[in-house]
gemmi code that builds the backbone of each chain (N, CA, C; Angstrom):
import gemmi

chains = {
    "A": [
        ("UNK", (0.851, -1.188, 0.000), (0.000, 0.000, 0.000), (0.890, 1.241, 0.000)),
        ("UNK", (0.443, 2.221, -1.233), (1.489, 3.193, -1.134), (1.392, 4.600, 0.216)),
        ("UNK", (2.319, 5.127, 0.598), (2.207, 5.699, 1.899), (3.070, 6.666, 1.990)),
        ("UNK", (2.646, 8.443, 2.531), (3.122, 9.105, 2.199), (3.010, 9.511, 3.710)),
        ("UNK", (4.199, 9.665, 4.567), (3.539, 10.060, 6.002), (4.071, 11.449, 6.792)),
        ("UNK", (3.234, 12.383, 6.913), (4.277, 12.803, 7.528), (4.007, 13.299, 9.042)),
        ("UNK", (5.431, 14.173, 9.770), (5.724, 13.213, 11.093), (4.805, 13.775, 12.075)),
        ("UNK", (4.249, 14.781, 11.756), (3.224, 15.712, 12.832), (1.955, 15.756, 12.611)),
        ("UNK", (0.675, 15.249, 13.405), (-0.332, 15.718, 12.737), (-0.707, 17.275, 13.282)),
        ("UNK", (-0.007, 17.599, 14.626), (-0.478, 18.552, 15.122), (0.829, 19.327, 15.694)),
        ("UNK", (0.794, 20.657, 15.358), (1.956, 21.067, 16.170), (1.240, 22.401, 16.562)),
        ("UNK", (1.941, 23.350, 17.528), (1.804, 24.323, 18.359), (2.836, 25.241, 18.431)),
        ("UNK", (3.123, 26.512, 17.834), (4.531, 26.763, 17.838), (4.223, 28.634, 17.914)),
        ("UNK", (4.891, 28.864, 18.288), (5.344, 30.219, 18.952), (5.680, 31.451, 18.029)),
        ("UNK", (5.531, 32.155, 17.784), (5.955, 33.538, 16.807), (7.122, 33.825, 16.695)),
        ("UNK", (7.813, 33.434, 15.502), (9.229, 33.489, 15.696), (10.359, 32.078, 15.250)),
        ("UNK", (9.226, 31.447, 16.008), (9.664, 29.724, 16.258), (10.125, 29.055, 14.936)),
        ("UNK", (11.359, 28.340, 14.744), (12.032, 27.654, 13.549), (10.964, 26.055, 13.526)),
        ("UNK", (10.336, 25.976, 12.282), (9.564, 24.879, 12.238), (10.064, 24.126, 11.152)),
        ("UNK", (9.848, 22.622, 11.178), (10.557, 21.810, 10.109), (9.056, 20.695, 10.331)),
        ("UNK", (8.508, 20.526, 9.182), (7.488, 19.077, 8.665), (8.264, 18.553, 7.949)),
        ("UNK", (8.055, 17.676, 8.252), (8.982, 16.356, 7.784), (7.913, 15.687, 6.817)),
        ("UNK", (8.469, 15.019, 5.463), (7.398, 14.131, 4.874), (8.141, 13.057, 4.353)),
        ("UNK", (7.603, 12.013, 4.251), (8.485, 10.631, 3.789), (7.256, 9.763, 3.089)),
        ("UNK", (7.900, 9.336, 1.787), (7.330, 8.599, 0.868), (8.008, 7.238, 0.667)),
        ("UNK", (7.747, 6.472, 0.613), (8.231, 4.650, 0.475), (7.644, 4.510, -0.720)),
        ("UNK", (7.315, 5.421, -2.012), (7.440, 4.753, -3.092), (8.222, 5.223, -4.230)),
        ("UNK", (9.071, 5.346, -3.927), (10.303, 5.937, -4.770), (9.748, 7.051, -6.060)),
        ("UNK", (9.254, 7.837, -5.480), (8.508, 9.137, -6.290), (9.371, 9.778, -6.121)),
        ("UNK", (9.402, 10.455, -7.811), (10.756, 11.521, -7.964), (10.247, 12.714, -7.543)),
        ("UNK", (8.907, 13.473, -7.797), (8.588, 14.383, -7.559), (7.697, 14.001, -6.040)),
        ("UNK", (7.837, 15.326, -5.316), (7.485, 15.574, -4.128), (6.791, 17.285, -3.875)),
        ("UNK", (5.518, 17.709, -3.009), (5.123, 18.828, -3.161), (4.703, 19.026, -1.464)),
        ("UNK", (4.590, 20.093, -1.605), (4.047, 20.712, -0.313), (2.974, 21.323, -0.322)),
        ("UNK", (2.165, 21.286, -0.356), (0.379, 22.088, -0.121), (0.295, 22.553, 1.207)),
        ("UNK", (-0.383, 24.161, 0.788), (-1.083, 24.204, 2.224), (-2.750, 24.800, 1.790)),
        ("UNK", (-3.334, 24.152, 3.059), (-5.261, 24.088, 2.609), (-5.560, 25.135, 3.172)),
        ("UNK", (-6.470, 26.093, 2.781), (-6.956, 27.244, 4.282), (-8.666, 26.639, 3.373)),
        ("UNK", (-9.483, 27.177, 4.955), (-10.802, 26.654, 4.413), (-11.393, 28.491, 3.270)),
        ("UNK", (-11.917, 27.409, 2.150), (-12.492, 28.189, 1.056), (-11.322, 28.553, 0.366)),
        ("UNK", (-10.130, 27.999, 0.561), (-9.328, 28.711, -0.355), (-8.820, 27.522, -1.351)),
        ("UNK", (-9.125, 26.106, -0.956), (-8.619, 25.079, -1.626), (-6.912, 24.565, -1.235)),
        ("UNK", (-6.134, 24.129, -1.935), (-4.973, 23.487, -1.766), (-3.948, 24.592, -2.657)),
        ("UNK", (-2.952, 25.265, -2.350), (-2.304, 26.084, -2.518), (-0.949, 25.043, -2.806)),
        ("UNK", (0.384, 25.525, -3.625), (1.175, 25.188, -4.159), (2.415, 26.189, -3.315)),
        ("UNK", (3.248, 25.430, -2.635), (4.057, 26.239, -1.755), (5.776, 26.261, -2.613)),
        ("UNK", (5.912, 24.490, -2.756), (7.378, 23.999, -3.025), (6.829, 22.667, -3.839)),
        ("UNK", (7.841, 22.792, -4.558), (8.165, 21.274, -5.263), (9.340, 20.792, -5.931)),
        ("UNK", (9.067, 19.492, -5.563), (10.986, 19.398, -6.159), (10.622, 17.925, -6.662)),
        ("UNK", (11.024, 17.555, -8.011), (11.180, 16.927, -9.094), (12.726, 15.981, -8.779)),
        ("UNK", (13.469, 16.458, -7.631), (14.611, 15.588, -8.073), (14.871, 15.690, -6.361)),
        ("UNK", (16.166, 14.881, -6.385), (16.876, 15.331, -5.157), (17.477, 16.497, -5.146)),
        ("UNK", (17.369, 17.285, -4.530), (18.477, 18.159, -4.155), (17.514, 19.278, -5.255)),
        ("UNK", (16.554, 19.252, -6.134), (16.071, 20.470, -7.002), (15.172, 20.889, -6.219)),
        ("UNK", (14.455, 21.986, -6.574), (13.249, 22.433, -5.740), (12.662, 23.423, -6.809)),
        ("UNK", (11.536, 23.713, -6.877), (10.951, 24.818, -7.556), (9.950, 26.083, -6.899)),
        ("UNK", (9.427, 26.786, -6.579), (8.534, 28.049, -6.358), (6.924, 27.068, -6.836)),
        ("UNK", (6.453, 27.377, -5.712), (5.182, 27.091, -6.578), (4.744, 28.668, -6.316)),
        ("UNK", (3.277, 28.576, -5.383), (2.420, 30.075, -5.659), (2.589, 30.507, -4.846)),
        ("UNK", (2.835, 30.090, -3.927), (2.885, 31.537, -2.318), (3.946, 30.180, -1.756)),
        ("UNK", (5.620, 30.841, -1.879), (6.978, 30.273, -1.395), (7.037, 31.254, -0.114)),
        ("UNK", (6.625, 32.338, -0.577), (7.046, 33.370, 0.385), (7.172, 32.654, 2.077)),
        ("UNK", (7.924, 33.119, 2.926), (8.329, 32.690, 4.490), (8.062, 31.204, 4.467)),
        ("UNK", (8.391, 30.616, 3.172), (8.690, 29.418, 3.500), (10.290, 29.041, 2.328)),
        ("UNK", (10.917, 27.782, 3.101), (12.094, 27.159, 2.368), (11.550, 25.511, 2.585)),
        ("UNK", (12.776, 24.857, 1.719), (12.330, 23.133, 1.810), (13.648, 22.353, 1.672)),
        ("UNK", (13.889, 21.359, 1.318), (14.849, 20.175, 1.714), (14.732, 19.459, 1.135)),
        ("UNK", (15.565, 18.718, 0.020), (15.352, 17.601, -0.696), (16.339, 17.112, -0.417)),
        ("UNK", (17.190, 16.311, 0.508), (18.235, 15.878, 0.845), (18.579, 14.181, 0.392)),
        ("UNK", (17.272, 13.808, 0.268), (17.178, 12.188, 0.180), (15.903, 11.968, -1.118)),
        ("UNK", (15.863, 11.073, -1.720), (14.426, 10.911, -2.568), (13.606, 10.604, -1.624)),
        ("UNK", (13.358, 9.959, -0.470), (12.416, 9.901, -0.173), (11.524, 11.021, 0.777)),
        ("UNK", (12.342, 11.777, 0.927), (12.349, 13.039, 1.900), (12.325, 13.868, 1.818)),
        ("UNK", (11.223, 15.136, 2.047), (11.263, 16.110, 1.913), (10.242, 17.122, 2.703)),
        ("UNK", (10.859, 17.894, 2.817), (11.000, 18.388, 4.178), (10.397, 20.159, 3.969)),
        ("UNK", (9.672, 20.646, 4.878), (9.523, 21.922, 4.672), (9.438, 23.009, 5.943)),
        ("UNK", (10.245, 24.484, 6.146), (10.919, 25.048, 7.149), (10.071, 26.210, 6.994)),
        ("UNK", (9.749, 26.729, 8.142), (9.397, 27.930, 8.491), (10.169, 28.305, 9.207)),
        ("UNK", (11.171, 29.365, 8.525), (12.691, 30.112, 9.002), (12.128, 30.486, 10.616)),
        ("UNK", (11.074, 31.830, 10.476), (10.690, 31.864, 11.239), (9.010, 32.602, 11.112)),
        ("UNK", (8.243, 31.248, 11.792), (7.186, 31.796, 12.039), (6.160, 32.673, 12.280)),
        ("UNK", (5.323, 33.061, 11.420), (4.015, 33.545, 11.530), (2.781, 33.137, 12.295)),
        ("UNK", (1.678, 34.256, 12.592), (0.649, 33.794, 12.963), (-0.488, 33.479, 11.432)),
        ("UNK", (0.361, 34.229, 10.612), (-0.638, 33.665, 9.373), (0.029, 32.987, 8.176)),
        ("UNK", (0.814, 31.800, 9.562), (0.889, 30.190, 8.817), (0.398, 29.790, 9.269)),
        ("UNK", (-0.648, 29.669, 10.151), (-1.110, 28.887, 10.873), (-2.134, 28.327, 9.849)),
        ("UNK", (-2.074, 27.027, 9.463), (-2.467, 26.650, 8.093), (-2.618, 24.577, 8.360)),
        ("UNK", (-3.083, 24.343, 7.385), (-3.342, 22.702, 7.121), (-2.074, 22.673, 6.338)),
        ("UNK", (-0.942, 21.908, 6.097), (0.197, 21.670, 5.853), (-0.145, 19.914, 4.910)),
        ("UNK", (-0.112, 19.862, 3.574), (-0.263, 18.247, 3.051), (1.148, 18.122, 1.710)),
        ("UNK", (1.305, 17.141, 2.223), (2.516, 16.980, 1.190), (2.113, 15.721, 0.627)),
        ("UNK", (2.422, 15.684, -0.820), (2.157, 14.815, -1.370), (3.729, 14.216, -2.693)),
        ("UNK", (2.912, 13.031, -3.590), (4.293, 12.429, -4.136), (4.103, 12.248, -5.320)),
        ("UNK", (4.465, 11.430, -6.482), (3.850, 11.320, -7.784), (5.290, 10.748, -8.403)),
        ("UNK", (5.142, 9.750, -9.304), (6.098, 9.396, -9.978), (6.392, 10.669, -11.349)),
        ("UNK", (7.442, 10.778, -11.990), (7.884, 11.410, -12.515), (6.576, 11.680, -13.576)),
        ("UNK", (6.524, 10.333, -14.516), (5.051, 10.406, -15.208), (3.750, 10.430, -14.623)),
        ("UNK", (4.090, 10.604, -13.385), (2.618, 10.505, -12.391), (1.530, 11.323, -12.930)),
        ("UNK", (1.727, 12.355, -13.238), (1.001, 13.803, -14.004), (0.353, 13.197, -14.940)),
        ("UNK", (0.141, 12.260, -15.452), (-0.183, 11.553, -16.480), (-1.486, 11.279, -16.010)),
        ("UNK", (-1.573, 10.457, -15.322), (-2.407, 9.564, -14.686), (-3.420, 10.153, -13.598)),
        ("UNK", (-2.273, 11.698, -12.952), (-3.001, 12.394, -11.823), (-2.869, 12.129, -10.902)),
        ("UNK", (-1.835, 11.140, -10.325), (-1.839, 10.011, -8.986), (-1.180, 10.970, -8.616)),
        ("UNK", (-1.440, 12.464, -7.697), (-0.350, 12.234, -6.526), (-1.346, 11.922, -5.006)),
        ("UNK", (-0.700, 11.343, -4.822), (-0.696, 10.562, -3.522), (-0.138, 11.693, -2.120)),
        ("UNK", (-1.353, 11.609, -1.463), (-1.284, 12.630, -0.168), (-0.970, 12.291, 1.120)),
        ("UNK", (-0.526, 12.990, 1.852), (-0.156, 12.553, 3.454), (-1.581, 13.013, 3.894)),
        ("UNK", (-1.291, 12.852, 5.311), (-2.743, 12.685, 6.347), (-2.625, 14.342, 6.653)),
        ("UNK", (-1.728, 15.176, 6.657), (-1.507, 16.559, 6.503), (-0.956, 16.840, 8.414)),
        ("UNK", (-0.478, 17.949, 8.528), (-0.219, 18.467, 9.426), (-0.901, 19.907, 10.002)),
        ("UNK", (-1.269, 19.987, 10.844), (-2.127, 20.846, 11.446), (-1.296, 22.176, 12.192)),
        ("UNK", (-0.832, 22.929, 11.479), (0.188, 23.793, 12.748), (-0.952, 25.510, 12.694)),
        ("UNK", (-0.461, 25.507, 14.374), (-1.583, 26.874, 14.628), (-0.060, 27.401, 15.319)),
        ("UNK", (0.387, 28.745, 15.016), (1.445, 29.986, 15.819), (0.812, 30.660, 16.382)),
        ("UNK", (1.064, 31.014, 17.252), (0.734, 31.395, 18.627), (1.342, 33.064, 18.910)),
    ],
    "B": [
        ("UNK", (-7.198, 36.966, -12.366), (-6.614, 35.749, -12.691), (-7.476, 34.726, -13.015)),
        ("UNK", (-6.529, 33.910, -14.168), (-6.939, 32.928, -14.017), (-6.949, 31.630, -13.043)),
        ("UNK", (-7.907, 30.595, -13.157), (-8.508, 29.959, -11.626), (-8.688, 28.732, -11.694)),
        ("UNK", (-8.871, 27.691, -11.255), (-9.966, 26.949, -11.029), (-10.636, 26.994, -10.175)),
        ("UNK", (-12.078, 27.246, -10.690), (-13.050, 27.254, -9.395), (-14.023, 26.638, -9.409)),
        ("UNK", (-15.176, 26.779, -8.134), (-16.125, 26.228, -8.372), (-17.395, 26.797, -8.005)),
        ("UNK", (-18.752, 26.371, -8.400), (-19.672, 26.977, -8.552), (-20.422, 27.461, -7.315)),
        ("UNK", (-20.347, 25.935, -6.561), (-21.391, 25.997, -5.206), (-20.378, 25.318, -4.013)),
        ("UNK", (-20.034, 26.190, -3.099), (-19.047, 25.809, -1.964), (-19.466, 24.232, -1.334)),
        ("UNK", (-20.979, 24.047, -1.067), (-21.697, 23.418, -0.225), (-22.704, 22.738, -1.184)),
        ("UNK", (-22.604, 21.706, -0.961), (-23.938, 20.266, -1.556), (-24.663, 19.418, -0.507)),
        ("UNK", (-25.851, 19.349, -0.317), (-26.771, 18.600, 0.439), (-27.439, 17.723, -0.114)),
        ("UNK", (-27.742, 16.189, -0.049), (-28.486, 15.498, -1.053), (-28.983, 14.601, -0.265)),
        ("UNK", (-29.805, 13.418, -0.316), (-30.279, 12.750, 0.238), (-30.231, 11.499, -0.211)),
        ("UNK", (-29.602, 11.052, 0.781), (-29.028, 9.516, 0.537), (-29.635, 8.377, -0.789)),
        ("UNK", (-29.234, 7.788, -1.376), (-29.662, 7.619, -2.645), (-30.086, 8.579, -3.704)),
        ("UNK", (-29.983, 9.713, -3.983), (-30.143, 10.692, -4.522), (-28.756, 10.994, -5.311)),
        ("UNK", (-28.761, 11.343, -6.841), (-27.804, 11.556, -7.767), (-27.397, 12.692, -6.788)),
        ("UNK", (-25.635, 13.150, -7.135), (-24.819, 14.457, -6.741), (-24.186, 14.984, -8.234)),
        ("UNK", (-24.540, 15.997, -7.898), (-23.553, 16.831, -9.635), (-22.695, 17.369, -8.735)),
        ("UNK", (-21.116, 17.543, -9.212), (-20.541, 18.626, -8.583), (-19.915, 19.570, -9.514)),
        ("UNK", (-20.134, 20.979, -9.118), (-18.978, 21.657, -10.537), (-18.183, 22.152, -10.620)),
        ("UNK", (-17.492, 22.469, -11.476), (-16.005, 23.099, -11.417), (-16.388, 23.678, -12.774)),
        ("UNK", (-15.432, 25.181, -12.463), (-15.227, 26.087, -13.836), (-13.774, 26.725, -13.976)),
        ("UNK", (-13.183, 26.179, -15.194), (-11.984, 26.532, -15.252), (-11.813, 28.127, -16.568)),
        ("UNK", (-10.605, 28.692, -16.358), (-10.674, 29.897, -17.459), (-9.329, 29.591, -18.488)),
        ("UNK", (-8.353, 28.724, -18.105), (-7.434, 28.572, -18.571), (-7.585, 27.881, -19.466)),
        ("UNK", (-7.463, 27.849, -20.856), (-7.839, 27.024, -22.252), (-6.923, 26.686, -22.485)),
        ("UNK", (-5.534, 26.388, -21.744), (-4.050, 25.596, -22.089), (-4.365, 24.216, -21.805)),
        ("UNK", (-5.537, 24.402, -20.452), (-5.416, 23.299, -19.469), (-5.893, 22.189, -20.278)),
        ("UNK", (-5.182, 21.027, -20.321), (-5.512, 19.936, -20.635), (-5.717, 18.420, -20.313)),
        ("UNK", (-5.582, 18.499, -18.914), (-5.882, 17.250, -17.964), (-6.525, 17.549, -16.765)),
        ("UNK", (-7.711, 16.897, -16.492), (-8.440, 17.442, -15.133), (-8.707, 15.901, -14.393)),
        ("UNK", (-8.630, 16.621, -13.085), (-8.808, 15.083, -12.130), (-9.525, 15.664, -10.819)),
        ("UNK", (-10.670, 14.724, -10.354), (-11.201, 15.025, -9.280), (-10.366, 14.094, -8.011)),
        ("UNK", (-10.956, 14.847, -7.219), (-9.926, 14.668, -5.539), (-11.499, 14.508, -4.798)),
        ("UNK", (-10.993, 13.294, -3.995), (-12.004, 13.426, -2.445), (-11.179, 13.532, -1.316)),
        ("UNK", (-11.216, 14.203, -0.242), (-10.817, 14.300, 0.983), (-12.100, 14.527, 2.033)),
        ("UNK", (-12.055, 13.719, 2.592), (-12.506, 12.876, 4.176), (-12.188, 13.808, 4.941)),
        ("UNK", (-12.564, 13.827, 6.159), (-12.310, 14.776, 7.620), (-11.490, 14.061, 7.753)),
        ("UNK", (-10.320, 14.982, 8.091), (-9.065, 14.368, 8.889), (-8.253, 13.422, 7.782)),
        ("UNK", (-8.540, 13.369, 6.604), (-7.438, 12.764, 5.633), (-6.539, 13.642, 4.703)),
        ("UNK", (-6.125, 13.245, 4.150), (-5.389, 13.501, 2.616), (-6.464, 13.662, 1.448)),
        ("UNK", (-6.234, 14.357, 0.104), (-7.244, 13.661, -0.770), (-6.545, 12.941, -1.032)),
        ("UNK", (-7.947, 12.113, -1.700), (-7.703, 11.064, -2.448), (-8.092, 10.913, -4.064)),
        ("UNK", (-7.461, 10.739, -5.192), (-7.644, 10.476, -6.347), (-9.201, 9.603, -6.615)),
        ("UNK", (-9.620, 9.951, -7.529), (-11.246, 9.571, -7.668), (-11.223, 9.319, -9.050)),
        ("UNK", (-11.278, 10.356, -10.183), (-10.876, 10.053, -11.336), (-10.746, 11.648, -11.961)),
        ("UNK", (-9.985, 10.739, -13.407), (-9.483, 12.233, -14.452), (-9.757, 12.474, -15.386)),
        ("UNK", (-9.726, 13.091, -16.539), (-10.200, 13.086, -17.925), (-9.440, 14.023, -18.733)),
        ("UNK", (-9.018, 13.558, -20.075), (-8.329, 14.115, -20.313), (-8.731, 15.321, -21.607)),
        ("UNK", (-8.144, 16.215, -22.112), (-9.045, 17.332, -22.789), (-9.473, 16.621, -24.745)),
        ("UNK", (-9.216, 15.694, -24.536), (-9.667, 15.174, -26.061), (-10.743, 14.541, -25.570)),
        ("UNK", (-11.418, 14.139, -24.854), (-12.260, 13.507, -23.880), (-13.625, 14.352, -23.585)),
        ("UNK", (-14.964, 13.781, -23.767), (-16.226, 14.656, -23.021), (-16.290, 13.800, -22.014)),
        ("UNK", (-16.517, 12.581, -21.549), (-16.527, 11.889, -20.639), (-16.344, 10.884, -20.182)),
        ("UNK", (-15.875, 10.539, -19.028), (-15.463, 9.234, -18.660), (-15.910, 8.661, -17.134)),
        ("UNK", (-16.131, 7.456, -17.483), (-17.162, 7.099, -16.385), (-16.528, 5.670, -15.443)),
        ("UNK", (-16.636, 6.058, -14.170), (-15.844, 4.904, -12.745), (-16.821, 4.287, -12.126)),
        ("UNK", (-16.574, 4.059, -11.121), (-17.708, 2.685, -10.041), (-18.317, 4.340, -9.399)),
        ("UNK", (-19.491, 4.386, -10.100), (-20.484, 4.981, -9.361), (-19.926, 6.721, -9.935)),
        ("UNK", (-19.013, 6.475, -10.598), (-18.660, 7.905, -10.519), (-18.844, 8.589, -12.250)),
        ("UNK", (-19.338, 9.786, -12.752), (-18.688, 9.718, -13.890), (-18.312, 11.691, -14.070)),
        ("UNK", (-17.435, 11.637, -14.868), (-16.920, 13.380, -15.129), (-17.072, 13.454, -16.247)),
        ("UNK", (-17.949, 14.692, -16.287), (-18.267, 15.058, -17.642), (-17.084, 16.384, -18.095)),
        ("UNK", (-17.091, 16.754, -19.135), (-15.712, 17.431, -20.001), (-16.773, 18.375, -20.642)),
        ("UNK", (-16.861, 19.902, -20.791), (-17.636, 20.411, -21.750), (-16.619, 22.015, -21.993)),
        ("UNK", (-15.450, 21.599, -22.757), (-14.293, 22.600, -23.518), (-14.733, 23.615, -23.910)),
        ("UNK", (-15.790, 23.975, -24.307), (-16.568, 25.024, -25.286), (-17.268, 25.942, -24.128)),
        ("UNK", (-17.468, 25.465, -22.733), (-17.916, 26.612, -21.640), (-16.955, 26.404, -20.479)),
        ("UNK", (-15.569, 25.674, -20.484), (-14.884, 25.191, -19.727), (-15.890, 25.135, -18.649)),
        ("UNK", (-15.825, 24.000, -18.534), (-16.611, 23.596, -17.264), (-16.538, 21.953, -17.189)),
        ("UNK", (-16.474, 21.386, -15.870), (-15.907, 20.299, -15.498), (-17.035, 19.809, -14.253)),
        ("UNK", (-17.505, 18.774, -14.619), (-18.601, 18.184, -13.563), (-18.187, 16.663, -12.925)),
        ("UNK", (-18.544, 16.412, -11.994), (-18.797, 14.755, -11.269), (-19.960, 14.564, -10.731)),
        ("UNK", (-20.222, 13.424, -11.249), (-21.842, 13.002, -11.074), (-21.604, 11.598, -10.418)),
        ("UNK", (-22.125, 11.629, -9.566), (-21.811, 10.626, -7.797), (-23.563, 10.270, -8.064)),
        ("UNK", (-23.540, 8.760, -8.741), (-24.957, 7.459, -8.643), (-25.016, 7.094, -7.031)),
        ("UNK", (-26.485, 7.096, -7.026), (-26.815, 6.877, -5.643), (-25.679, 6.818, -4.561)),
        ("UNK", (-25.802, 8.257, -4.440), (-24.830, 8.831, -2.902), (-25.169, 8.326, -1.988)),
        ("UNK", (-23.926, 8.034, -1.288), (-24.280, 7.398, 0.094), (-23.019, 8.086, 0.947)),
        ("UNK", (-24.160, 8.187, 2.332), (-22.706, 8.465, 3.172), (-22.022, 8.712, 3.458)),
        ("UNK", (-21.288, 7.821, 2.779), (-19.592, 7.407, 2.933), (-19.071, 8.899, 1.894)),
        ("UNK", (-19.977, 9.324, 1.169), (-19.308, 10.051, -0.113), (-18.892, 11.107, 0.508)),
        ("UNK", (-19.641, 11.754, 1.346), (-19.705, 12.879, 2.496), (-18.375, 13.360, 2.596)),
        ("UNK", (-17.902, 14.235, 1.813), (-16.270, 14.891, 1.615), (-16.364, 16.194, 1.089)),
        ("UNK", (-15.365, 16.579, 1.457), (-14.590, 17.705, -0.076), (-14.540, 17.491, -0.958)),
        ("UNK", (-15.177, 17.593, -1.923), (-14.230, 17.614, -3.552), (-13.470, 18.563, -4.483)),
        ("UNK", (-12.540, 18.317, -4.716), (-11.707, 19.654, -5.307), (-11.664, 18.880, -6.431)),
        ("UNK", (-11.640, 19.517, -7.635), (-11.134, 19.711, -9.309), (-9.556, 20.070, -9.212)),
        ("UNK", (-8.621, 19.572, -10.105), (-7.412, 20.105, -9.973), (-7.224, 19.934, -11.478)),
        ("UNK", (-6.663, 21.014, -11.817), (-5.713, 20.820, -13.586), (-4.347, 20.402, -13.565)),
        ("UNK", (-4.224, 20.422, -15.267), (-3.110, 20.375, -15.429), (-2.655, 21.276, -16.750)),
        ("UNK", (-2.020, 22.237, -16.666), (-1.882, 23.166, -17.498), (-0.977, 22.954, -18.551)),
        ("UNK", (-1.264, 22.831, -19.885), (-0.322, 22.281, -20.823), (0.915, 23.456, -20.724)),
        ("UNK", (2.441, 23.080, -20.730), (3.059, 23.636, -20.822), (3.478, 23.983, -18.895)),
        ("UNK", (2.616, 23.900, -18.315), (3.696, 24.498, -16.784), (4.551, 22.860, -16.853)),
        ("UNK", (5.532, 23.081, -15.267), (6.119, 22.793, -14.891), (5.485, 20.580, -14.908)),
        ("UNK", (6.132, 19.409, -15.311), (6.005, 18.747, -14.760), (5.115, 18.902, -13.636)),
        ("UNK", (4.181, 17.863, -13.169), (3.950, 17.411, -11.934), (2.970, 18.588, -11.471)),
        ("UNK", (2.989, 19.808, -11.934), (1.657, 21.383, -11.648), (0.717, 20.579, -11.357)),
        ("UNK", (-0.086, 20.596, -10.930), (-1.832, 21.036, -10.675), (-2.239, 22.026, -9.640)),
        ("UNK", (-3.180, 22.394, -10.199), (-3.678, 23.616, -9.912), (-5.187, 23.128, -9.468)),
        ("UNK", (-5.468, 23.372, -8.288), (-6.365, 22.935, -7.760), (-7.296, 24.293, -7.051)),
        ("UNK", (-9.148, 24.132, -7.252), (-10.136, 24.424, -7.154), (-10.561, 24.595, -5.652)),
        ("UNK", (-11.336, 25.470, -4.535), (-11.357, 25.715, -3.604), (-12.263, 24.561, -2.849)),
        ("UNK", (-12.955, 24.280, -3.919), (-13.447, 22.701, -2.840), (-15.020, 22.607, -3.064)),
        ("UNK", (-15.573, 21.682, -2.855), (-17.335, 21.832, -2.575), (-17.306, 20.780, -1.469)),
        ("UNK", (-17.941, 21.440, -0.513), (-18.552, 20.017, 0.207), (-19.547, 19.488, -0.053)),
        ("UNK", (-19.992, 18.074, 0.184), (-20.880, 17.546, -0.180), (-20.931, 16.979, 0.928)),
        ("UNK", (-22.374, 16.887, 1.160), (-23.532, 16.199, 2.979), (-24.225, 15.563, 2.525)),
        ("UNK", (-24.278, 13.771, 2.864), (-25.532, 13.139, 2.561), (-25.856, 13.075, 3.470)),
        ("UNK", (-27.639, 12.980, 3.555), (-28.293, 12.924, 4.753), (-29.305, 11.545, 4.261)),
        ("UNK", (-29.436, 11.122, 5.911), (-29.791, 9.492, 5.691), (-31.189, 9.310, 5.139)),
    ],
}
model = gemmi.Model(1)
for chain_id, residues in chains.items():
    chain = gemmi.Chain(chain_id)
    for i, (resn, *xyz) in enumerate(residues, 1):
        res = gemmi.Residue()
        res.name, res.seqid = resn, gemmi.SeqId(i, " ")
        for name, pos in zip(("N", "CA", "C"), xyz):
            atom = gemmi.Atom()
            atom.name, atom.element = name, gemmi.Element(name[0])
            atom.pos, atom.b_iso = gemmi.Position(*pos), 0.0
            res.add_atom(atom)
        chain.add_residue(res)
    model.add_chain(chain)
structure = gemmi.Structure()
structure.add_model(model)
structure.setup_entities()
């Protein structure tokens, strides 16, 4: 079963505060993305990275950076925190031709509220 | 800007009762569309796609209609039940962006009631 997990469902973090979501995929997907959901606004395009070590801009990068250190891993940083990140956080995966087919495959998402 | 969006935030239907859902896109590059369900407390999940040479294509209980000429993008959910009770977002795929893009729609919920 394919599985995209990542490590927080809930975090709590402080104004200011250095944040890292972690996401890990076990199906050797080249491309990897970061979404964040606000309600009525749909799924937003933060980061994506197509390779190890590449990364691209999606639509709103702004006060955020990311991590492609490993294929299966990828990772996304809030240098330093806002109260308006406080956001639904979903990362998802897709084989290179995945776009094809439409399969990307989602985590259970992360919940972070700044304080 | 251009968008994907959708028509009606919120859907109510009654259990065994057909669901339409819609989506309206402005971008005429776009040439691959796929519907998403997400559950309380999940991920979405892939449902089905269609591609722009395509008016429609039809799944277990599910089918998406394609109509290029008013861009507009529908899912029609046979006797709803339940379980269907989600988000649904529309997401594209824009000929020419980046690998791997979609561009995804603000959502409709949909409520079956028993």
């Amino acid at each position: 079963d394919v599985k995209v997990t990542q490590s927080s469902r809930y975090l709590v973090k402080r104004t200011g505060e250095k944040v890292f979501l972690e996401c890990v995929q076990d199906m050797d997907h080249e491309n990897m993305f970061w979404y964040r959901q606000d309600p009525g606004l749909g799924l937003r395009l933060i980061y994506f990275s197509y390779d190890v070590k590449m990364k691209e801009k999606g639509d709103i990068p702004e006060g955020y950076s990311v991590s492609r250190e490993k294929k299966e891993r990828f990772s996304l940083i809030l240098e330093s925190a806002s109260t308006n990140q406080t956001s639904m956080y979903l990362c998802a995966s897709s084989f290179r031709q995945g776009i094809e087919t439409g399969e990307l495959f989602f985590g259970e998402g992360s919940r972070l509220t700044v304080l | 800007g251009e968008s994907v969006g959708l028509h009606l935030p919120t859907l109510s239907v009654q259990e065994g009762d057909n669901s339409i859902i819609n989506c309206a896109y402005s971008n005429s590059a776009s040439d691959y569309f796929i519907w998403y369900k997400q559950e309380s407390g999940k991920g979405p999940q892939f449902i089905i796609d269609i591609r722009s040479n395509m008016d429609k294509r039809q799944g277990q209980r599910v089918t998406v209609l394609l109509n290029k000429t008013v861009k507009h993008l529908s899912l029609q959910i046979a006797a709803t039940q339940p379980g269907d009770s989600a988000v649904y977002f529309c997401a594209e795929n824009r000929r020419g962006s980046t690998l791997g893009r979609l561009y995804f729609g603000r959502g409709t919920q949909l409520t079956v009631w028993p």
